[in-house]
Each structure stands twice: as structure tokens, then as C-alpha cells.
N, C-alpha and C positions, 0 to 999 in steps of 0.2 A: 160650402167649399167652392162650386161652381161663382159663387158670386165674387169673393174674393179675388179667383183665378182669373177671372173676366176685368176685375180692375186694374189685376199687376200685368195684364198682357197689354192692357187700354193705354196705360199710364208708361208702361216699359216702351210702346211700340213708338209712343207723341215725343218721350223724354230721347228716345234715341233719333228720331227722326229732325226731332228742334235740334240737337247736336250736331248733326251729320249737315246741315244746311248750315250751321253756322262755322264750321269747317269749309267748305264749299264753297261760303261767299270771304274767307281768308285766302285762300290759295286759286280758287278758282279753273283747275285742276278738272279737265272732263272726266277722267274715271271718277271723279269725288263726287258726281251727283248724286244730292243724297235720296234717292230712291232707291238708286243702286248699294251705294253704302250700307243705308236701313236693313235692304232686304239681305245682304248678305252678314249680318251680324246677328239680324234677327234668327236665320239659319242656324248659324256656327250654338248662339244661345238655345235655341228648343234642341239640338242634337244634344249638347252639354250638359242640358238639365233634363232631358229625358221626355218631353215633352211632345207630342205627338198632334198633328196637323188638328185634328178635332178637338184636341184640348184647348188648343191657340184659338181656334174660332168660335170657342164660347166666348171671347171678348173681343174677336178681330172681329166678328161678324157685324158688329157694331161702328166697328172703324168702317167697313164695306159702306155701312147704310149710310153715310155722308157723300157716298160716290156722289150720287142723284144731288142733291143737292148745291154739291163743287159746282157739275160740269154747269148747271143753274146758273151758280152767280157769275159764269164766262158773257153771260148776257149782259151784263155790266160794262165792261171795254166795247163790245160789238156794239153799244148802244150809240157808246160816246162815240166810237167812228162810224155810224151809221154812212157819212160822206161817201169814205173811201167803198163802202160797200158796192152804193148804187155807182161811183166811179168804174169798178173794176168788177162787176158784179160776173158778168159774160163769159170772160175770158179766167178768171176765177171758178166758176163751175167748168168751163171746157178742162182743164187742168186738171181738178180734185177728181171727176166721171174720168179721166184719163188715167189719173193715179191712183188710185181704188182699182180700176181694171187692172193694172199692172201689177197690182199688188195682189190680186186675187187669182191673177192668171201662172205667174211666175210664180208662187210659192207650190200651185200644185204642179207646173209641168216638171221647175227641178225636182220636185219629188218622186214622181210619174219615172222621170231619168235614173232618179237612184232605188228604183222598186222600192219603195217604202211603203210599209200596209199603210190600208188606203183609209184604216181609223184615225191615222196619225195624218194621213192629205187630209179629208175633212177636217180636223180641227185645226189647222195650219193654214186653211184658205181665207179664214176672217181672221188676220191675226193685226190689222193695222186698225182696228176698231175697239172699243171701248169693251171691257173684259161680259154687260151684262147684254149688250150686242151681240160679242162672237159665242157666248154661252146659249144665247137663242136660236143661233144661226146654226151652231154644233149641235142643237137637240134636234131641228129639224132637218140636217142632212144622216141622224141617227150615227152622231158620234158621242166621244166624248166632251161636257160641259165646262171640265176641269181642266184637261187638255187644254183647252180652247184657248182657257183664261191664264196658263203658263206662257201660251205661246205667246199671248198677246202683252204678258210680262215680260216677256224677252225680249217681243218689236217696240214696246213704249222703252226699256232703258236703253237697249242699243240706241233707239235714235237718238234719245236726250244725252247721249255720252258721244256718240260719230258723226250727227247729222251736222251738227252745227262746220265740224271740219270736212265733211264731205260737200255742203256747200261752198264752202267756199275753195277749195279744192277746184268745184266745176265753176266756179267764177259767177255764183250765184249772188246776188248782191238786194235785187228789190228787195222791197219787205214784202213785197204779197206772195211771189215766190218763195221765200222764205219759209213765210208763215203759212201759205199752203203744204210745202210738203212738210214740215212737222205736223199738221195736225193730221193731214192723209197719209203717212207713214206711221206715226208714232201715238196717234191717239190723244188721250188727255195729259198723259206724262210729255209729251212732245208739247201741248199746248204751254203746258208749266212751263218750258224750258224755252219756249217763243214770245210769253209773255216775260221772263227773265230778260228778252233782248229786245222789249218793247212793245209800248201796248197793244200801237198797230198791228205788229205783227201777230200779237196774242189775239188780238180780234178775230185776224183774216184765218188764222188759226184753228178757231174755234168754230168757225164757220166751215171750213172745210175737214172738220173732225165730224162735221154734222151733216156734211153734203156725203160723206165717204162713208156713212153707215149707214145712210140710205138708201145708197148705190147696194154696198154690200149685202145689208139684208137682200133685195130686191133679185140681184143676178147671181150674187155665191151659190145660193142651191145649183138652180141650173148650169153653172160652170162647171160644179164638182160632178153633176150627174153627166154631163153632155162629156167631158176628156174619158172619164173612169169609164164610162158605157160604151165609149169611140173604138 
């Protein structure tokens, strides 16, 4: 039974996912990102059928274990623009250490503002990194792991549905700008949605998905401990 269950959630989750992408790339349409789309239909589906979070991850869990792999073959673009790396390399790391702190500083002071317990500030401080990132980062500031990995589902689609009009809103136009803040806001779903707008960008992207959870692991604890303890 488990095995079965584990195939129609494998096969349900790729069949809707290939759909929703190919909806997405017709209309073009920023709410139609299909991660967003995916996840909310996969939703409306396990309420419907009755299906319960632990039943889904007898076969999502599986989908998970390609994470590592994905963010892997991002090495591929970053290879081919190796150029623009060592070009922009400097002023690319001052930016992503910039935006990583802002992103780690902002999500806990508004919180801090709106007294929200402080289980929910911990798992909300890594929320622009990569789900098994802010899940290690939420065990060792002794929150929640799951938390952690909603929150960071909410900053990856928001960005890949807003980011792209919010830059250009602020009149954001390089690509390394670009592709820095999707990957240091938005994680790997932000990277997807940077390399949809170009390789380079997917590159610079990818690299600052990678500079931004290193930063995070490294100063998050201490941020959360040094405000909460203030």
C-alpha cells in the first residue's frame, strides 16, 4: 500500500507540476508560477482526498531528495559564465553579505514589533535560504525545522511571482542585480525564475543563493540570540 501511495503522489505531484509550467510559459502570467500553482492544487487535492501531510511524504520525500542534486546542476551556467564571475565577483559578494543581513535582520525586528512568539522569529530568520539550510539553522537556534521550511516556501514563491516586478518597479535592470537578489531573497525557486530570464542571471543567481546561506548559517544564530536576549 505504502508503495503504491508513494508512486501516485510521485507521479500526481511531476504530472501537475509539467502542467502548471506549461500553462505558465502560454500566458506568462506571474501568479501562474508553477510552484505556486503546484503547491496550491496539490493542497486543495490531499484536503479533498483526505490525505494527510505524512501520507504525501511517503512519496514526496523522494521528490525532496532531488533538492541536492538540482541546486548541483546550477553549476552548469555558473561554469559557462565563469567570466562575468571573476568580472563582478567583489561587488557581488558586498551585495548578497548585504542582502542576507537584511533579510535576516528585518524578518526578526518586524516580528520582535508585532510580539510574535519568538518560535515563529526563529524559524522566520532563515527564511531566504534553501528549505535543508534554514531547517539546520531552526534546529540549532531550538525552533521549529518545519516551520522553517514553510517559511522559506512562502519567500521562494513570493519572490518568483513579485520579484521580478518589484525590480523593475525600483528600476533594476543589470543582470547581476537581478540575479543577485532572486537568489538572496528567494533561494532556489528564485534561482529557477532567474534562469527563466537568462542564464547569466541564473548564474549570478546561483551564486548568490550560495554566498547567502553561508552568510545565514554563520551570523542567523547569533542575530536571533543577540535582539531576543537585548
Amino acid at each position: 500500500m505504502n508503495v503504491l501511495l508513494a508512486i501516485i503522489v510521485i507521479l500526481a505531484t511531476i504530472l501537475i507540476y509539467i502542467l502548471m509550467k506549461r500553462v505558465y510559459e502560454q500566458y506568462r502570467f506571474p501568479l501562474l508560477v508553477p510552484t505556486a500553482t503546484t503547491t496550491l492544487i496539490l493542497v486543495v487535492l490531499l484536503l479533498l482526498c483526505q490525505i494527510d501531510y505524512k501520507q504525501y511524504m511517503v512519496g514526496g520525500k523522494w521528490i525532496g531528495e532531488l533538492l541536492g542534486p538540482a541546486v548541483v546542476a546550477l553549476a552548469y551556467p555558473l561554469f559557462r559564465n565563469k567570466h562575468i564571475l571573476k568580472k563582478y565577483g567583489f561587488s557581488l559578494s558586498l551585495g548578497v553579505v548585504g542582502g542576507a543581513l537584511v533579510g535576516i535582520f528585518s524578518g526578526i525586528y518586524l516580528s520582535v514589533l508585532l510580539h510574535i512568539d519568538s518560535t515563529f522569529i526563529k524559524a522566520l530568520a532563515p527564511k531566504s535560504v534553501t528549505s535543508p539550510v534554514a531547517m539546520d539553522v531552526a534546529m540549532i537556534t531550538k525552533s521549529s525545522p518545519s516551520l522553517a521550511a514553510v517559511y522559506v516556501m512562502i519567500a521562494g514563491i513570493s519572490g518568483a511571482v513579485f520579484g521580478n516586478i518589484l525590480l523593475k518597479y525600483c528600476h533594476v535592470n543589470h543582470f547581476v542585480g537581478i540575479g543577485a537578489a532572486f537568489g538572496t531573497g528567494a533561494h532556489g525557486i528564485g534561482t529557477a525564475k532567474a534562469l527563466e530570464l537568462g542564464e547569466e542571471k541564473g548564474a549570478i543567481s546561483s551564486v548568490a543563493m550560495t554566498l547567502s546561506a553561508i552568510v545565514t548559517v554563520l551570523l542567523c544564530p547569533a542575530a536571533i540570540s543577540f535582539i531576543l536576549n537585548a
